[in-house]
mmCIF file of the N, C-alpha and C atoms, coordinates in Angstrom:
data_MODEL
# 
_entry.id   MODEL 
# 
loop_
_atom_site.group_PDB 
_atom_site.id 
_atom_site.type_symbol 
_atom_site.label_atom_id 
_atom_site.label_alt_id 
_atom_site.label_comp_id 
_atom_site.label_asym_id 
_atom_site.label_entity_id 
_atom_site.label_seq_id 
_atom_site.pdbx_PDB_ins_code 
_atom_site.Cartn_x 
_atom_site.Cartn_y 
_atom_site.Cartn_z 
_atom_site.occupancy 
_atom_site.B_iso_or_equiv 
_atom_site.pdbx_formal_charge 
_atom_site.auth_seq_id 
_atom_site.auth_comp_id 
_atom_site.auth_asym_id 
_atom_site.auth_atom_id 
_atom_site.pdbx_PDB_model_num 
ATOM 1   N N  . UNK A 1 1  ? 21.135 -14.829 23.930 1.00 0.00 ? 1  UNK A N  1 
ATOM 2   C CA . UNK A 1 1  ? 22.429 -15.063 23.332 1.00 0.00 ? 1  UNK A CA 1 
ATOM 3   C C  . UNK A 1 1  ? 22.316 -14.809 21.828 1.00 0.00 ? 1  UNK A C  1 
ATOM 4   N N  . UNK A 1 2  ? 23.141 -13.810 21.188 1.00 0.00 ? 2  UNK A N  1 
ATOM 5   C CA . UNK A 1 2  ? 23.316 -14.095 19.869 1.00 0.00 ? 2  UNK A CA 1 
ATOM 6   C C  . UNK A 1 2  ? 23.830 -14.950 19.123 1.00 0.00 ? 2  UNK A C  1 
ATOM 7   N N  . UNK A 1 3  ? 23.473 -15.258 17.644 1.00 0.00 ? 3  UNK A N  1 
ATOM 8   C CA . UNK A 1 3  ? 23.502 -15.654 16.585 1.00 0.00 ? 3  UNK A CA 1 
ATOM 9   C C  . UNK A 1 3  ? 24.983 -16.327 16.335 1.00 0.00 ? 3  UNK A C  1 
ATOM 10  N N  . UNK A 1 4  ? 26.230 -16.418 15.878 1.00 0.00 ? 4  UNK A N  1 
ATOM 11  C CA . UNK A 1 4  ? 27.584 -16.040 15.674 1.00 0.00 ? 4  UNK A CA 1 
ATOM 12  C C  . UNK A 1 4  ? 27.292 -15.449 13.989 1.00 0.00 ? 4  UNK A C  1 
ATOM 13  N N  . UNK A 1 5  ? 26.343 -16.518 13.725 1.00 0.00 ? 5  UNK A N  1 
ATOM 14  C CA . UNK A 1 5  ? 25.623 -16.454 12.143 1.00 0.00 ? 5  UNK A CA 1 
ATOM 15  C C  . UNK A 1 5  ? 25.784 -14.689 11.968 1.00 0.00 ? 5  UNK A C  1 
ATOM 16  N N  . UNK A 1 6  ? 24.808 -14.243 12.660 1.00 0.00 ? 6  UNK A N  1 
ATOM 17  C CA . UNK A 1 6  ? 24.178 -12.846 12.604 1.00 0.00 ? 6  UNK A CA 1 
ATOM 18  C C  . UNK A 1 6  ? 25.189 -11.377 13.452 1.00 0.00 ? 6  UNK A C  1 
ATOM 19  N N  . UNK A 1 7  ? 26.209 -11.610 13.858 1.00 0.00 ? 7  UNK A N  1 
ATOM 20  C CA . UNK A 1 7  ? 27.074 -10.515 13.686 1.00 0.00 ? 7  UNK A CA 1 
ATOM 21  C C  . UNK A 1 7  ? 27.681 -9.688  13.365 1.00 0.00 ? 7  UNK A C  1 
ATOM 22  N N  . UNK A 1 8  ? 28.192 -8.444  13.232 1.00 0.00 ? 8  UNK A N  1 
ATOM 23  C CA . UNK A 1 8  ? 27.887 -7.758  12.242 1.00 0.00 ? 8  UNK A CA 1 
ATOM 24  C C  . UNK A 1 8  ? 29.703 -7.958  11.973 1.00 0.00 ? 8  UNK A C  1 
ATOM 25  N N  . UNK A 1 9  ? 30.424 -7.808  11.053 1.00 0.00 ? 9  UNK A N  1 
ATOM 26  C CA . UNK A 1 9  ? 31.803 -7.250  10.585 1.00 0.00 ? 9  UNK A CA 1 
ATOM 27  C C  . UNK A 1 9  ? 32.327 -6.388  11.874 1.00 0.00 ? 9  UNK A C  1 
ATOM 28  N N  . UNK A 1 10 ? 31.629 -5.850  12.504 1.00 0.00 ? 10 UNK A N  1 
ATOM 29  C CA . UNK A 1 10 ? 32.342 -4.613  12.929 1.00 0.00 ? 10 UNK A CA 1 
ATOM 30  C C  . UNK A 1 10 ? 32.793 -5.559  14.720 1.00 0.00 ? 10 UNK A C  1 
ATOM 31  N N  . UNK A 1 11 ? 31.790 -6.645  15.056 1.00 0.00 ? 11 UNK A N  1 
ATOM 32  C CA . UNK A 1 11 ? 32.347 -7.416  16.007 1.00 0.00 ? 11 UNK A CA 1 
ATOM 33  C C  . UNK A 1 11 ? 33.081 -8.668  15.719 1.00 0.00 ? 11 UNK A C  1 
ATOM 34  N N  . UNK A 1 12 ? 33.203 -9.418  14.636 1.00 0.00 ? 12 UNK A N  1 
ATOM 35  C CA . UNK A 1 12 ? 33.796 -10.480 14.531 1.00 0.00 ? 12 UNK A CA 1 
ATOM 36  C C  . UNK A 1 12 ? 35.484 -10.085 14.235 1.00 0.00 ? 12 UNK A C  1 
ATOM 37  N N  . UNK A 1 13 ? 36.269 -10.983 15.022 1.00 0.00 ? 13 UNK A N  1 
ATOM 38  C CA . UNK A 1 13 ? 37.718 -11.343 15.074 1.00 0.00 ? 13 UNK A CA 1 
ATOM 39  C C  . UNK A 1 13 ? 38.345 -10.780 13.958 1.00 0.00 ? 13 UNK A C  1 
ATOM 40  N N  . UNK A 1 14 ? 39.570 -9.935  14.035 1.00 0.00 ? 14 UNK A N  1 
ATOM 41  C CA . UNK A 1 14 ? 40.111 -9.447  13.292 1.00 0.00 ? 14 UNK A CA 1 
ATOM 42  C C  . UNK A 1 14 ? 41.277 -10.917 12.250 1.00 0.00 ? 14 UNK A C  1 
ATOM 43  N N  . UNK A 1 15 ? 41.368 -10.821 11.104 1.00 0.00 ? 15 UNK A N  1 
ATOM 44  C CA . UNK A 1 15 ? 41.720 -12.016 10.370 1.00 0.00 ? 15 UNK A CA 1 
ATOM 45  C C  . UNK A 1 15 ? 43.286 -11.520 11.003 1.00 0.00 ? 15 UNK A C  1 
ATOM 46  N N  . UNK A 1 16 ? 43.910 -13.216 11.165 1.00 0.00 ? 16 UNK A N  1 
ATOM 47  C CA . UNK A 1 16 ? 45.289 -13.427 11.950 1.00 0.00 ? 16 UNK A CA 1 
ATOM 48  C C  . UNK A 1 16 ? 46.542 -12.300 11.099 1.00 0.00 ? 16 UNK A C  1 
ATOM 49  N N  . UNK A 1 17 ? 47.452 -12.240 11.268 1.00 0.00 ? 17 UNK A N  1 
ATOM 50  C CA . UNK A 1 17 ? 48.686 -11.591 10.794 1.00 0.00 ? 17 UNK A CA 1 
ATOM 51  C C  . UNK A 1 17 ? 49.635 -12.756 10.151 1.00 0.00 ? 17 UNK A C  1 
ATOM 52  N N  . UNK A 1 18 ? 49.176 -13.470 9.090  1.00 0.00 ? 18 UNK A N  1 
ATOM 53  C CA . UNK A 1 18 ? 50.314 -14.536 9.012  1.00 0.00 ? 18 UNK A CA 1 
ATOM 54  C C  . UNK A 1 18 ? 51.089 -14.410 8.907  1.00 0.00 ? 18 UNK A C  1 
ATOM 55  N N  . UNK A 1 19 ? 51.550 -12.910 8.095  1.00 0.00 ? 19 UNK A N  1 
ATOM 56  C CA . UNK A 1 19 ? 53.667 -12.201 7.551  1.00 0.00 ? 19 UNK A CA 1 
ATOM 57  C C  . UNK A 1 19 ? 54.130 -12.336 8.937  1.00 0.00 ? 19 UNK A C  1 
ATOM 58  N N  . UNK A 1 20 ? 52.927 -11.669 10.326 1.00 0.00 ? 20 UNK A N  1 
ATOM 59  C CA . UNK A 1 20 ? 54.151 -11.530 11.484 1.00 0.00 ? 20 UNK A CA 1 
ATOM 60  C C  . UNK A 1 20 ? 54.199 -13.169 12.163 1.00 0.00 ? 20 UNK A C  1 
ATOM 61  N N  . UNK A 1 21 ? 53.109 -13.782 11.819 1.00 0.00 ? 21 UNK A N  1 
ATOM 62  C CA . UNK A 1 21 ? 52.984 -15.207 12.067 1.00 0.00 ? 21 UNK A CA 1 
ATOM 63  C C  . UNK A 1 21 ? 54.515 -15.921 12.201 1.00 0.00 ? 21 UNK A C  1 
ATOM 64  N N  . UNK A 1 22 ? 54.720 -15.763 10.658 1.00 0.00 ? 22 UNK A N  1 
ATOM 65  C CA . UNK A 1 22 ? 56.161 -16.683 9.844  1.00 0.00 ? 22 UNK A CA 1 
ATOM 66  C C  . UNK A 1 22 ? 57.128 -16.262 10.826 1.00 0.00 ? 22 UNK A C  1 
ATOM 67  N N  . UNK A 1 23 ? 57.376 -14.681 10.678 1.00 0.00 ? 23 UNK A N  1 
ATOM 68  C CA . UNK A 1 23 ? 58.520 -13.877 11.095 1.00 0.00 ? 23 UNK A CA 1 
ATOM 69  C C  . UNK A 1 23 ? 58.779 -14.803 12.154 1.00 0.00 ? 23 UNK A C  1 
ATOM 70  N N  . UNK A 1 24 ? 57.757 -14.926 13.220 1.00 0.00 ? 24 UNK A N  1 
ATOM 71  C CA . UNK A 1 24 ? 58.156 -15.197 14.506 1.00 0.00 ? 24 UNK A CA 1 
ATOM 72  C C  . UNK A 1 24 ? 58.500 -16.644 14.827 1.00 0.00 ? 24 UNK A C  1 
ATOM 73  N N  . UNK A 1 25 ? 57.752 -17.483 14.033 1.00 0.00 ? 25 UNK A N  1 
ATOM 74  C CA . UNK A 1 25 ? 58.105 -18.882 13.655 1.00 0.00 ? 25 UNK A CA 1 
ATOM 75  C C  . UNK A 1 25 ? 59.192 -18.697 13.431 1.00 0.00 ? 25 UNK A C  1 
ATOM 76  N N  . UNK A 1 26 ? 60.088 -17.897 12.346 1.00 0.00 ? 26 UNK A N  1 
ATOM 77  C CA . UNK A 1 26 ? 61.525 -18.136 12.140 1.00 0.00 ? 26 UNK A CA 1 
ATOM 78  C C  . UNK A 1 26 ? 62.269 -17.561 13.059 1.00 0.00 ? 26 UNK A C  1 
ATOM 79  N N  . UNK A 1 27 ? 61.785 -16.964 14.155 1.00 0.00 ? 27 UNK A N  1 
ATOM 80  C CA . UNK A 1 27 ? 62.937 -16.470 14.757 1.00 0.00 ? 27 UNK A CA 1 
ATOM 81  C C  . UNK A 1 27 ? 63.052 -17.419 15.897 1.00 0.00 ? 27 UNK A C  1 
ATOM 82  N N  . UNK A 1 28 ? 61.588 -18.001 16.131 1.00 0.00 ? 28 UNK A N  1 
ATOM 83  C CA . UNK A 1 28 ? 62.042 -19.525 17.127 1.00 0.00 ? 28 UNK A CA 1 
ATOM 84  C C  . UNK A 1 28 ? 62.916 -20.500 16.445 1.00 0.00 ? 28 UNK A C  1 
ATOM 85  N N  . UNK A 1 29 ? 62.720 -21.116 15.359 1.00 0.00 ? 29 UNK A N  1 
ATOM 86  C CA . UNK A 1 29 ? 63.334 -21.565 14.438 1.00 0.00 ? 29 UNK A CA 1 
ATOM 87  C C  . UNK A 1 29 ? 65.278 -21.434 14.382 1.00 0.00 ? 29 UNK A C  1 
ATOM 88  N N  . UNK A 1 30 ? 65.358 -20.463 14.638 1.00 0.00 ? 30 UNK A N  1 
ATOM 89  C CA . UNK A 1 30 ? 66.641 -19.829 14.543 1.00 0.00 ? 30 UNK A CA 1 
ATOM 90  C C  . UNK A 1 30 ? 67.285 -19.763 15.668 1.00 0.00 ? 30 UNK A C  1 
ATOM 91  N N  . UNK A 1 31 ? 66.384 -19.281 16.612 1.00 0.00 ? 31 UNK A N  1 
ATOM 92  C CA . UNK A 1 31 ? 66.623 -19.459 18.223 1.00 0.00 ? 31 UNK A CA 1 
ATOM 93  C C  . UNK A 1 31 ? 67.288 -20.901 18.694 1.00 0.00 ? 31 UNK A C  1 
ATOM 94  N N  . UNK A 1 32 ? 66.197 -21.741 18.267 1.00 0.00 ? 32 UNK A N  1 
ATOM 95  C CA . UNK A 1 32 ? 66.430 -23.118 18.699 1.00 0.00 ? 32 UNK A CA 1 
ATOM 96  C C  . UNK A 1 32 ? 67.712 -23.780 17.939 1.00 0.00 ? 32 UNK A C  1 
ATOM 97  N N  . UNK A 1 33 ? 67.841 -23.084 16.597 1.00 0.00 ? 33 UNK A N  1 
ATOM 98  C CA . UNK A 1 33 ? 69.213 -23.450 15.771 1.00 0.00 ? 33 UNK A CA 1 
ATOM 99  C C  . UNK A 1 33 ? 70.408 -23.076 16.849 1.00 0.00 ? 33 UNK A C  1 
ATOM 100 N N  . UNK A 1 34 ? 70.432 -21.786 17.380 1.00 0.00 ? 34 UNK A N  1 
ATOM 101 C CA . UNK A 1 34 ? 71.801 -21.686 17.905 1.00 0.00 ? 34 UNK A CA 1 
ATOM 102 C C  . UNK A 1 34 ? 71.995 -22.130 18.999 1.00 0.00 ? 34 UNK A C  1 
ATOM 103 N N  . UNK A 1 35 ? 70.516 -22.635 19.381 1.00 0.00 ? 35 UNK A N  1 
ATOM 104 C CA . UNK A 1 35 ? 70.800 -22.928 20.862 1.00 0.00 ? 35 UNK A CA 1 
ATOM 105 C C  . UNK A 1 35 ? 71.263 -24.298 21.027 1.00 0.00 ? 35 UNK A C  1 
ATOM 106 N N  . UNK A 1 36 ? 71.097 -25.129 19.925 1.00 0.00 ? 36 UNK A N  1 
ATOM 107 C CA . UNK A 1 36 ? 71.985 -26.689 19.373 1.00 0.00 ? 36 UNK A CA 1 
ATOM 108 C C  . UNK A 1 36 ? 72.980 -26.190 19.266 1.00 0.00 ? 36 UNK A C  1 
ATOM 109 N N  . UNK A 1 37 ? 73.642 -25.109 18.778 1.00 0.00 ? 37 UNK A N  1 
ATOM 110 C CA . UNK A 1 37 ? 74.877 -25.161 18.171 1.00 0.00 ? 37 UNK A CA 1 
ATOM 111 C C  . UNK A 1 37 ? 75.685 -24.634 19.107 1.00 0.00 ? 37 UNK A C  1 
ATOM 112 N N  . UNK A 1 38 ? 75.020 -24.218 20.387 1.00 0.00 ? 38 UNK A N  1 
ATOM 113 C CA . UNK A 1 38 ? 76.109 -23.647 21.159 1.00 0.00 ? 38 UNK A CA 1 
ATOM 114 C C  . UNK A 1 38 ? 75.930 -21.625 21.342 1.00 0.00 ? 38 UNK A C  1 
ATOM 115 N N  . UNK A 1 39 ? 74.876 -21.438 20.164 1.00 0.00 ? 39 UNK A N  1 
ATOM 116 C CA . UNK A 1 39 ? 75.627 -20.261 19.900 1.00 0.00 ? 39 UNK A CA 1 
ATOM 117 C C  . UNK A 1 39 ? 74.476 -18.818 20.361 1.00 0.00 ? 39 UNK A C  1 
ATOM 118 N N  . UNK A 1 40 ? 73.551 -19.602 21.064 1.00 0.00 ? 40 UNK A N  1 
ATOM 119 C CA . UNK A 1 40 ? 72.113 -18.959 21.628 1.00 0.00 ? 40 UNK A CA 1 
ATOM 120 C C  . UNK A 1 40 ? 72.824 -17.350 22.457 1.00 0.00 ? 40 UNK A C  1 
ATOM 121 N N  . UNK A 1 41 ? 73.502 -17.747 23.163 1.00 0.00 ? 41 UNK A N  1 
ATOM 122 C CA . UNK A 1 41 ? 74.399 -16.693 23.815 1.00 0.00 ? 41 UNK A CA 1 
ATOM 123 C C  . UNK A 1 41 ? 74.891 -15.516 23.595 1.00 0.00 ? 41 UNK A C  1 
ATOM 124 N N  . UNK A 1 42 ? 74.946 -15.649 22.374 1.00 0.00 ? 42 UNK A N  1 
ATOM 125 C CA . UNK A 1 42 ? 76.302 -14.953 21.716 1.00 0.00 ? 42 UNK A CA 1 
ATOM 126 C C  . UNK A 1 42 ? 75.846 -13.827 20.510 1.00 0.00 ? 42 UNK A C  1 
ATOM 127 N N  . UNK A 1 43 ? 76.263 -12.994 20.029 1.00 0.00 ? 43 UNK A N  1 
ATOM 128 C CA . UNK A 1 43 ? 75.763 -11.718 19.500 1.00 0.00 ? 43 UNK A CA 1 
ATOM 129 C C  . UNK A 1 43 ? 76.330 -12.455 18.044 1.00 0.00 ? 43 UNK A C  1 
ATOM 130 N N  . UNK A 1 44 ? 75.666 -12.675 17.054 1.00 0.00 ? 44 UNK A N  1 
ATOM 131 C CA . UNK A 1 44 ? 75.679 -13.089 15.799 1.00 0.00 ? 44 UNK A CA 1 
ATOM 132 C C  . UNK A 1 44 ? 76.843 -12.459 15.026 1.00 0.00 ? 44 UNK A C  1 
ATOM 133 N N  . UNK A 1 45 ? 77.094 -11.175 15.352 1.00 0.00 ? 45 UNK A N  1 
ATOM 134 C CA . UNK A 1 45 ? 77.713 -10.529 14.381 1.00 0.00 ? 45 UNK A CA 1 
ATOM 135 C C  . UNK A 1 45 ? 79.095 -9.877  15.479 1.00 0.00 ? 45 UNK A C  1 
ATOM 136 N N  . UNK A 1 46 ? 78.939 -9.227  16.362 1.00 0.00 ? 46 UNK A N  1 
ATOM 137 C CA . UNK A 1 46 ? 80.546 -8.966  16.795 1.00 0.00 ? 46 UNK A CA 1 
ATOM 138 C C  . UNK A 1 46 ? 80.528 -10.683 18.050 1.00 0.00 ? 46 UNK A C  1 
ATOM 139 N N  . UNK A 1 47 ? 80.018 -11.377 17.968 1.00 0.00 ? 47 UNK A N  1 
ATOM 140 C CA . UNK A 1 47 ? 80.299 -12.134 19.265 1.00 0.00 ? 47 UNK A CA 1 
ATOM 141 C C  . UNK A 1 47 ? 80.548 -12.181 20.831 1.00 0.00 ? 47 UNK A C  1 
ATOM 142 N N  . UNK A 1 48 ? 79.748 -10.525 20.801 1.00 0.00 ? 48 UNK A N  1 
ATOM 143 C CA . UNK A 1 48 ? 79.839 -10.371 22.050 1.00 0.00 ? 48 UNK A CA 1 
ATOM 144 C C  . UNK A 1 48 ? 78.362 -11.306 22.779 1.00 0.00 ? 48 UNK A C  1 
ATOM 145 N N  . UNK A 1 49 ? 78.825 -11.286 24.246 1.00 0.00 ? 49 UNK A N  1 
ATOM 146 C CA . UNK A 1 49 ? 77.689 -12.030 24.894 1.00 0.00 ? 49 UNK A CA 1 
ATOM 147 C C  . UNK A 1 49 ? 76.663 -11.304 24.875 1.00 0.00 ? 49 UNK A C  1 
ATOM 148 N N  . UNK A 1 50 ? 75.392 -12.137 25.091 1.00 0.00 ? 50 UNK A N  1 
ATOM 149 C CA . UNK A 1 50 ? 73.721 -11.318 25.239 1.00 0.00 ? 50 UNK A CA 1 
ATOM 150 C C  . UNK A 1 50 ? 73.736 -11.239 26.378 1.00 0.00 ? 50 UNK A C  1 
ATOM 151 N N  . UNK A 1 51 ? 73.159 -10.233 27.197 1.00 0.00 ? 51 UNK A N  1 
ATOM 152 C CA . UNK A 1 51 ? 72.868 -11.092 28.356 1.00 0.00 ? 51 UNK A CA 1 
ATOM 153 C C  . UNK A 1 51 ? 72.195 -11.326 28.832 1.00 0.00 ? 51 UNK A C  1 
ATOM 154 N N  . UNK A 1 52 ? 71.715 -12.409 29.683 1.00 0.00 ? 52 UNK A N  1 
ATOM 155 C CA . UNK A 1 52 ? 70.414 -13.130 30.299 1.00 0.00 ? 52 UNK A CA 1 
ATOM 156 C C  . UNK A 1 52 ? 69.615 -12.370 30.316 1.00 0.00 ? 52 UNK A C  1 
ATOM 157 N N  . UNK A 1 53 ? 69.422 -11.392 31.099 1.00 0.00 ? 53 UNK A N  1 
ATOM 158 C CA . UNK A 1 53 ? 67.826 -10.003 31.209 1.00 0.00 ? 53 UNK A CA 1 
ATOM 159 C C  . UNK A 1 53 ? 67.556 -10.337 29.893 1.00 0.00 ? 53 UNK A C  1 
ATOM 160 N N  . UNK A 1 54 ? 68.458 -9.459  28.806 1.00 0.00 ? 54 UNK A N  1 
ATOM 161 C CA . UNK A 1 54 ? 68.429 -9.338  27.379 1.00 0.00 ? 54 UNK A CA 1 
ATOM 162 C C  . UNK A 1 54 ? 67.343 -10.602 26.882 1.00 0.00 ? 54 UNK A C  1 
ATOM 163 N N  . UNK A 1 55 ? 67.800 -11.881 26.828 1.00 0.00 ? 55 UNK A N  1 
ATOM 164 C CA . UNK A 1 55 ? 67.861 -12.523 26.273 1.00 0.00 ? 55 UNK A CA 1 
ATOM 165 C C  . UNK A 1 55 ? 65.985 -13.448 27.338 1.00 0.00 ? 55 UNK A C  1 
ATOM 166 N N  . UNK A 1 56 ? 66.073 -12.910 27.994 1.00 0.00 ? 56 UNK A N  1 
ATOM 167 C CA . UNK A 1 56 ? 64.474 -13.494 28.976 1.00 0.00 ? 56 UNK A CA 1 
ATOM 168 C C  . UNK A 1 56 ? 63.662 -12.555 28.498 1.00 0.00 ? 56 UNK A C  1 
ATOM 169 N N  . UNK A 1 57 ? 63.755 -10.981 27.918 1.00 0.00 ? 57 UNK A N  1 
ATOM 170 C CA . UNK A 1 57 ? 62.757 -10.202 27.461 1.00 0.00 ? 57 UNK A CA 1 
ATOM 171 C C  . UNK A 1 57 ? 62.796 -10.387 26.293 1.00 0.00 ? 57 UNK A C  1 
ATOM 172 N N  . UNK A 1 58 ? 63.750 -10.886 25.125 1.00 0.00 ? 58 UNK A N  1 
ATOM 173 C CA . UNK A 1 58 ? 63.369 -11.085 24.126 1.00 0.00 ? 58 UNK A CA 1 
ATOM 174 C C  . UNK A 1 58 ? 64.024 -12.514 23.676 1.00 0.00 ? 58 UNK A C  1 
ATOM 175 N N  . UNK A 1 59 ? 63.528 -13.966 23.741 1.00 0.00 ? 59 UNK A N  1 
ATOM 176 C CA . UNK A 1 59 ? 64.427 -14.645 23.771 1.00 0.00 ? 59 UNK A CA 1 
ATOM 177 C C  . UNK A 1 59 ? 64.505 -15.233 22.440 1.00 0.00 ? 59 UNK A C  1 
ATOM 178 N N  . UNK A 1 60 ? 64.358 -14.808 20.862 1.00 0.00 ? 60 UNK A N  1 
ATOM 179 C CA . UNK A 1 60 ? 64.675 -14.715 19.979 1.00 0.00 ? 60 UNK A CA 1 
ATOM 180 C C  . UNK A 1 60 ? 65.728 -14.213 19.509 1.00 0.00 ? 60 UNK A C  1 
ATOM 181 N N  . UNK A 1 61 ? 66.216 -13.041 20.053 1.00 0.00 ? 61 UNK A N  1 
ATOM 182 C CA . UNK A 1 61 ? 66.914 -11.981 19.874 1.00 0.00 ? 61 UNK A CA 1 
ATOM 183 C C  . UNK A 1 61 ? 68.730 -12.703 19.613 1.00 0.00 ? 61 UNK A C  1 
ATOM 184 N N  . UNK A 1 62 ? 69.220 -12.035 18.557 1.00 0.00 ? 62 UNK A N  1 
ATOM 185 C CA . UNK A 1 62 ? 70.366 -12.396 17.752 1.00 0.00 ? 62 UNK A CA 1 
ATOM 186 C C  . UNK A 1 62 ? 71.745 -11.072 18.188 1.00 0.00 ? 62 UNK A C  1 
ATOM 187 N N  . UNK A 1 63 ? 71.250 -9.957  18.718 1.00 0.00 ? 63 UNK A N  1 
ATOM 188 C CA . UNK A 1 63 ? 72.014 -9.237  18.923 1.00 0.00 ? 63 UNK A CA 1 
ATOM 189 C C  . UNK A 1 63 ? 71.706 -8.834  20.166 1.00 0.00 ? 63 UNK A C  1 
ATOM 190 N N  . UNK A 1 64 ? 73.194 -8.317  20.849 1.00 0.00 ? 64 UNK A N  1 
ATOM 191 C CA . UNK A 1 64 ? 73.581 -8.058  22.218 1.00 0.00 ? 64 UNK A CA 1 
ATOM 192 C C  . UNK A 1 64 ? 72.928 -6.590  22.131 1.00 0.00 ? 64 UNK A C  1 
ATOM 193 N N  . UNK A 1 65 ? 71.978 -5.746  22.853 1.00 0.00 ? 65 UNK A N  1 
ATOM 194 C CA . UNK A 1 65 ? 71.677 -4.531  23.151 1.00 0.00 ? 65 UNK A CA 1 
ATOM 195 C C  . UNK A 1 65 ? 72.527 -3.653  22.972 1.00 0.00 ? 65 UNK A C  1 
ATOM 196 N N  . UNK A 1 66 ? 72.662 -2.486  22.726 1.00 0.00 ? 66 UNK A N  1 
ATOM 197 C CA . UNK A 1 66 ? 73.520 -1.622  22.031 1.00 0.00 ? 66 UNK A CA 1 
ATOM 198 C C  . UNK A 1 66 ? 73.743 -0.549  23.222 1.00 0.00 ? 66 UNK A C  1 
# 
């Protein structure tokens, strides 16, 4: 068994993504906002509905598929 000590750079864990970290934190964040408010459903900007498929493959998602 090796070292963890003695590995070289080229095998140890690539350092995390924290920018896409946040992003995604806020889009749960936001998610969970509309989904108190009623408004999880609903396309942010014309108010059309999302719909379910839509909204199970990306369930962050603020706009209805185009």
């Amino acid at each position: 068994m090796s070292d963890p000590a003695t590995q070289s750079a080229d095998t140890a864990s690539p350092a995390p993504d924290l920018d896409r970290i946040e992003r995604d934190l806020a889009g749960v964040e936001a998610a969970l906002a509309r989904l108190d408010a009623g408004t999880y459903w609903t396309d942010e900007v014309t108010g059309a509905p999302i719909p379910d498929s839509h909204l199970a493959d990306h369930p962050t998602a603020r706009r209805a598929p185009e």
